[in-house]
C-alpha positions in Angstrom: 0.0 0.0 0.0 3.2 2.2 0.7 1.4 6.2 1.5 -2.5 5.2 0.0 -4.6 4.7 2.7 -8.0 3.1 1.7 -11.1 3.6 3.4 -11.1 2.0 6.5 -7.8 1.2 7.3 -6.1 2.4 10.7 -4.4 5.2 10.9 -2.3 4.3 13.9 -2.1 1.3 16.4 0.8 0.4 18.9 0.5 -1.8 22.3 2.0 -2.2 26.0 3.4 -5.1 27.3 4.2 -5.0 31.3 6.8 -7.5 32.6 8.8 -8.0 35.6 5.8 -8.1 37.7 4.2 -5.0 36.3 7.1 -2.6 37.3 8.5 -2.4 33.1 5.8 -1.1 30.5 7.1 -1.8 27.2 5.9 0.2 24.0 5.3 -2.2 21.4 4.1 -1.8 17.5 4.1 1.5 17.6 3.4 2.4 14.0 1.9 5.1 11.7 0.6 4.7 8.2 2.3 6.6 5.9 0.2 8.6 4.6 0.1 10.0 8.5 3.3 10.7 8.9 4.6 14.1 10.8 0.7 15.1 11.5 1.0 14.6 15.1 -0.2 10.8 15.2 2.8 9.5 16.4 3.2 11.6 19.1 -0.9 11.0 20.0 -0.2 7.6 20.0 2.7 7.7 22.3 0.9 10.2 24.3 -2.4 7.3 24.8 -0.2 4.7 25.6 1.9 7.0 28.4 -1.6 8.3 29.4 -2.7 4.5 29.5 0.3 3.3 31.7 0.2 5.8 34.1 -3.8 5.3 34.9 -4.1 1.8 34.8 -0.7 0.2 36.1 2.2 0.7 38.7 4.6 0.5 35.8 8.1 2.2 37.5 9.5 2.7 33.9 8.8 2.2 29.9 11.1 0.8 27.8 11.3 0.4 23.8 13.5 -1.1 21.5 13.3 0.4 18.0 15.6 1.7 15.0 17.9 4.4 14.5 15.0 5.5 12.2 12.6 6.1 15.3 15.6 6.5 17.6 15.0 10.3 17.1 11.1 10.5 17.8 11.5 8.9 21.4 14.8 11.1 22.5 12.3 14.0 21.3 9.8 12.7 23.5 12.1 12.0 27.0 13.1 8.6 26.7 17.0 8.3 27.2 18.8 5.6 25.3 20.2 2.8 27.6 21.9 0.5 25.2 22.6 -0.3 20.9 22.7 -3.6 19.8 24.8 -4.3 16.6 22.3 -6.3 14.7 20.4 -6.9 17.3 17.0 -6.9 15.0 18.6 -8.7 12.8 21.8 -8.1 9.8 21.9 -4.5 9.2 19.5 -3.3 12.0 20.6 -2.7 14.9 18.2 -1.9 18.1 18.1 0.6 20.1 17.0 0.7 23.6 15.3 3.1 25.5 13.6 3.7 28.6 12.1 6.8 31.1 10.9 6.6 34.6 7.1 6.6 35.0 6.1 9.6 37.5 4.3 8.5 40.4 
């Protein structure tokens, strides 16, 4: 489909996983369709997920592991990188990890 969005496809979509007994919130699918991108839906998305973590866990911290691609949007958005993995998503992509401390 590359940027053409039909009618009634999603724009955005993304989930949370907790582990370590709830304490770790991990972003996960996080995605925009292209024909979204840099309109704010990103952020919105991130923004309903933190919103979501915050009312309805005891989450301590989120995490993510991306691409240097999206490296840039969660720096933007406070999460501090804790770690790069040489191919660590596979030959040629390495991952990035990041995480922030969930205000309580």
């Amino acid at each position: 489909m590359g940027g053409h969005k039909m009618p009634g496809d999603p724009v955005a979509f993304g989930a949370v996983t907790l582990t370590d007994y709830g304490q770790t919130a991990w972003l996960r699918w996080g995605m925009v369709h292209a024909a979204y991108h840099r309109q704010g839906w990103g952020r919105a998305l991130l923004e309903a997920r933190m919103e979501w973590i915050a009312e309805r866990t005891e989450a301590s911290r989120v995490r993510v592991a991306t691409t240097k691609p999206v490296h840039g949007f969660f720096v933007h958005h406070g999460l501090e990188t804790t770690g790069i993995v040489t191919n660590g998503l596979g030959p040629g992509l390495d991952r990035y990890d990041l995480q922030r401390a969930m205000p309580r």
